[in-house]
C-alpha positions in Angstrom: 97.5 -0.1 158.4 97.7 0.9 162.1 101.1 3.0 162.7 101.9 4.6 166.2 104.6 7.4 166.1 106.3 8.1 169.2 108.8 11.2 169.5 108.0 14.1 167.7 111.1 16.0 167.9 112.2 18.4 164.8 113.6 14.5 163.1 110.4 12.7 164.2 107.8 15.6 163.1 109.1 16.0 159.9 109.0 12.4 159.2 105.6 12.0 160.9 104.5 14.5 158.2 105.8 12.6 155.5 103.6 9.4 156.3 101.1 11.8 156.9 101.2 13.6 153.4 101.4 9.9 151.7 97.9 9.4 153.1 98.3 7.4 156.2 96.8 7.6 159.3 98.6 8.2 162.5 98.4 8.2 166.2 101.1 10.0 167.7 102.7 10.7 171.2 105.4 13.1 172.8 106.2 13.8 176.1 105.5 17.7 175.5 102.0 17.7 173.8 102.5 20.7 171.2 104.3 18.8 168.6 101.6 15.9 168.3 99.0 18.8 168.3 100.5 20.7 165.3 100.5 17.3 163.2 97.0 16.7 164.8 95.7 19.8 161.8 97.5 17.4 159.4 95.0 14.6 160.3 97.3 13.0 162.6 95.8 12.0 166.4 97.7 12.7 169.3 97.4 10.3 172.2 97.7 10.5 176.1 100.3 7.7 176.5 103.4 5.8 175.0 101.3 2.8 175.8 98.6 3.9 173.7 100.7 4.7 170.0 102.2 0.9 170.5 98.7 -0.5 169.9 99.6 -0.8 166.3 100.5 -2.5 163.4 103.4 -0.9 163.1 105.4 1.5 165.4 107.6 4.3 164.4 110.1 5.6 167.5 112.7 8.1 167.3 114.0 9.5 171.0 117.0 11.4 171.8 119.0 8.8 174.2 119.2 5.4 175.5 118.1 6.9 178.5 114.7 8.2 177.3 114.1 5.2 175.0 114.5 3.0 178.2 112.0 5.4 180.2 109.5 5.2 177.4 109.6 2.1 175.8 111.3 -0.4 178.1 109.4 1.1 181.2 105.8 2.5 179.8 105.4 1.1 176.5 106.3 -2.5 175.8 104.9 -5.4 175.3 103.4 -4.2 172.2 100.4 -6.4 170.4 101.6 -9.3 169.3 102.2 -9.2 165.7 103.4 -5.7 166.3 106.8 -4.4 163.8 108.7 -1.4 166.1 110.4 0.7 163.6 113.1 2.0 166.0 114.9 5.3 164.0 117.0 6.5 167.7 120.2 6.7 167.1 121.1 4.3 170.1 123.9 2.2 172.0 124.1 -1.5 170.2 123.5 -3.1 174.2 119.7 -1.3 174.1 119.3 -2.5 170.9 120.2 -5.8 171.6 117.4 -5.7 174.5 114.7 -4.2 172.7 114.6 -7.0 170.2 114.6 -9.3 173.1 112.1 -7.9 174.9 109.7 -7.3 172.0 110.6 -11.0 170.6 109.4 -11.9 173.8 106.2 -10.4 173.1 106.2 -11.6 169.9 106.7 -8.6 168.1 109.5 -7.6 165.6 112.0 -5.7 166.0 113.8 -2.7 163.6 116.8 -0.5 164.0 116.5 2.3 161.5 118.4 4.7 162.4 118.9 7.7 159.7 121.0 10.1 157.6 120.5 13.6 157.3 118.9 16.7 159.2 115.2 17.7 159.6 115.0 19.2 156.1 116.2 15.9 154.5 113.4 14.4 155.9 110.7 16.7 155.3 111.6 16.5 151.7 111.6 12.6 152.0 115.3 11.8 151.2 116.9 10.4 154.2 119.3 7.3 153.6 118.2 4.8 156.4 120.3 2.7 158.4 118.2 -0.8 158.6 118.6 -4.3 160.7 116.9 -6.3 162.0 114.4 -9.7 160.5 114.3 -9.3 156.7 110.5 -10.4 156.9 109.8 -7.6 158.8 111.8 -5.3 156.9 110.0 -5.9 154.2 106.7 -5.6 155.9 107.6 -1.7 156.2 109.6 -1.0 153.4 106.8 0.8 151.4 106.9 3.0 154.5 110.6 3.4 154.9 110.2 4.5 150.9 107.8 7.3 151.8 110.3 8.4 154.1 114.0 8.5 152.5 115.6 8.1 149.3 117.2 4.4 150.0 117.4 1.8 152.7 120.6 0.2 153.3 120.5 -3.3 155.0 122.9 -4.1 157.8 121.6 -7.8 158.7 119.3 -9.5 160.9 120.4 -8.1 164.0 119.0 -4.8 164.8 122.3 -3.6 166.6 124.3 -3.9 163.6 122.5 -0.6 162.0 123.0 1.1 165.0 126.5 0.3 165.0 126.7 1.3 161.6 125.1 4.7 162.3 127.9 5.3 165.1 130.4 4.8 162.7 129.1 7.3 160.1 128.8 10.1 163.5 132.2 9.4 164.2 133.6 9.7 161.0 131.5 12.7 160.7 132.9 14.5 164.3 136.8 13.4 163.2 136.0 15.4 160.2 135.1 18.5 161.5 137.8 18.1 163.9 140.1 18.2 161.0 138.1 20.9 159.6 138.5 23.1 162.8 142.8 22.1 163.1 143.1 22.9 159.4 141.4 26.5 159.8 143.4 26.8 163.2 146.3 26.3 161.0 145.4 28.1 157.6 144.4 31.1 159.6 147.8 32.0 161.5 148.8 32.6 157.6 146.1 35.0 157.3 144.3 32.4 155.3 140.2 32.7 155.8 137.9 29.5 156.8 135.7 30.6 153.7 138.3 30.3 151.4 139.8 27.1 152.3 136.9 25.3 152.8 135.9 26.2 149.5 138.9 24.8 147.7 138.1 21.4 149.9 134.7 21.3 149.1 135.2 22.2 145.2 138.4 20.1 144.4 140.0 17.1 147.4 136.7 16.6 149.3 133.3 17.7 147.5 129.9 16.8 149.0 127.8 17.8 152.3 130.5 17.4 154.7 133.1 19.6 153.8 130.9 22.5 151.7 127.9 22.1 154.7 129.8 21.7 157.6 132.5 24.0 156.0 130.1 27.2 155.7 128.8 26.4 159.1 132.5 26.9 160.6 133.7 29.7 158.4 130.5 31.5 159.5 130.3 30.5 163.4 127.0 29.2 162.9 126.2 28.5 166.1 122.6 28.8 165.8 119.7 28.1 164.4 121.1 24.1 165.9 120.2 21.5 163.5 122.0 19.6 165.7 122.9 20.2 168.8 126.0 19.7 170.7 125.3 17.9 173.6 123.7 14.8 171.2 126.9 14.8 169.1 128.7 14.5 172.1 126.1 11.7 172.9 126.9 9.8 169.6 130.8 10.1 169.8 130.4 8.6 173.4 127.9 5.7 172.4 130.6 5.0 169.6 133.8 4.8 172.1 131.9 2.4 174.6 130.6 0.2 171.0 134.7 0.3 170.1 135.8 -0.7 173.8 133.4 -3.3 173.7 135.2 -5.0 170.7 138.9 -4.3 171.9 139.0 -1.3 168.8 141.0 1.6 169.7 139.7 4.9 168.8 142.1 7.1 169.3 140.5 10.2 167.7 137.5 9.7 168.6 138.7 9.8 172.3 140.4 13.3 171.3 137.2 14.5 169.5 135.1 13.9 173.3 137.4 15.8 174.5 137.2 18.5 172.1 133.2 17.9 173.3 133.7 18.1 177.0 135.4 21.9 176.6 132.9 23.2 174.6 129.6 21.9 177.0 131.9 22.6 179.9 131.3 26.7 178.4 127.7 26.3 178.3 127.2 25.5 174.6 125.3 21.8 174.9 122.3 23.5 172.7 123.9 25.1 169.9 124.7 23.6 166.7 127.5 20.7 166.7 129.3 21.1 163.8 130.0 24.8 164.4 130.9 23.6 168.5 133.7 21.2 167.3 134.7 23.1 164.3 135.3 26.2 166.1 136.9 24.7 169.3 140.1 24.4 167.4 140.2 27.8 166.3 139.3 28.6 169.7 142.1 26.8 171.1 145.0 28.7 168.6 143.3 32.1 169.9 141.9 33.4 166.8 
């Protein structure tokens, strides 16, 4: 099988090395070339143009915006060959969704929103829970693929935009957390009560699991950096999911406190460092400890 991989980010390397390590041969593109040539010693081949990687059975995508996914795909690499299955794993507004399975039905091509769960390590190691929507034929067609590269796929429907909505949901849920996380230790800690020790009852007793134990540590500790996430793309995802909410008449009342909480931090220069230390901090911030 022909598979193109475009954006090899730290999300879309890793999983680009998983396909890679299963035994299957990839041409790959970035807009910065030194990703594609680090998978290139991993057999992978690194091509000159977007254009180029869509020539392909199937195509994996995974950008950082709407923006960029509109510069790349809608503007330099579509129509794809007809036939074609676009595997789209950006995490992305449900309108661009929308249009990229119009354009690349046009083109008669098939169209995937697979958007993910879980950091580049969860990937490397194969065990992302992906976010899928779009035709169940074509689904199908790549599941062995999507298999290689997390631990279970969870269908959404037949339209594409229905995972990404689903994905915007989870981030948001996700950001009102920490928000909680940060008030709570803004709280606990005028009563002399550490982070550490709090988050460690949460995570042990009321709330255990990634969130509160990961995202828990990362607070206590003012993690800031290395940024497995960075701040300016949660910010991104809390935005896409207020416009998705306004476009169904679904207040989100938190989540417009939770930009908010985003806007301060970015306004103080920290867009690159890691988001869940950003938000959960901000709170702290704010109560002057």
């Amino acid at each position: 099988m022909r598979i193109g991989f475009i954006g090899l980010g730290n999300m879309g390397s890793a999983i680009a090395a998983r396909l890679l390590g299963a035994g299957h041969r990839l041409r790959v593109w970035n807009r910065s070339s030194e990703p594609a040539q680090r998978l290139a010693t991993a057999g992978a081949e690194p091509l000159a143009t977007a254009r180029e990687a869509c020539a392909a059975e199937v195509v994996f995508s995974i950008l950082s915006d709407d923006r960029t996914v509109r510069d790349v795909l809608l503007e330099a690499a579509l129509p794809a060959e007809p036939g074609t299955v676009h595997v789209n794993m950006a995490t992305i507004s449900p309108e661009l969704s929308d249009e990229l399975a119009a354009r690349l039905g046009a083109a008669g091509c098939s169209y995937i929103a697979a958007p993910v769960l879980g950091r580049p390590d969860v990937a490397a190691a194969g065990k992302l829970n992906i976010l899928a929507a779009g035709p169940a034929a074509a689904i199908e067609r790549v599941q062995g693929l999507l298999d290689v590269i997390g631990q279970k796929t969870w269908r959404f429907g037949e339209r594409a935009a229905q995972a990404n909505v689903a994905k915007l949901a989870v981030n948001f849920m996700l950001a009102a957390a920490i928000e909680s996380m940060g008030e709570a230790a803004a709280l606990a800690g005028g009563y002399g009560i550490e982070p550490a020790t709090l988050f460690a009852l949460l995570s042990q007793t009321l709330f255990p699991g990634p969130v509160y134990e990961g995202y828990g540590r990362v607070i206590a500790e003012s993690r800031f950096e290395p940024a497995g996430f960075k701040a300016r793309l949660g910010l991104k995802d809390v935005r896409l999911a207020l416009a998705a909410a306004e476009a169904v008449n679904a207040p989100m009342p938190v989540g417009s406190l939770v930009r908010d909480s985003m806007l301060e931090a970015l306004a103080r220069g920290q867009s690159e460092q890691e988001f869940g230390a950003v938000l959960g901090r901000a709170a702290i911030r704010r109560a002057g400890r």
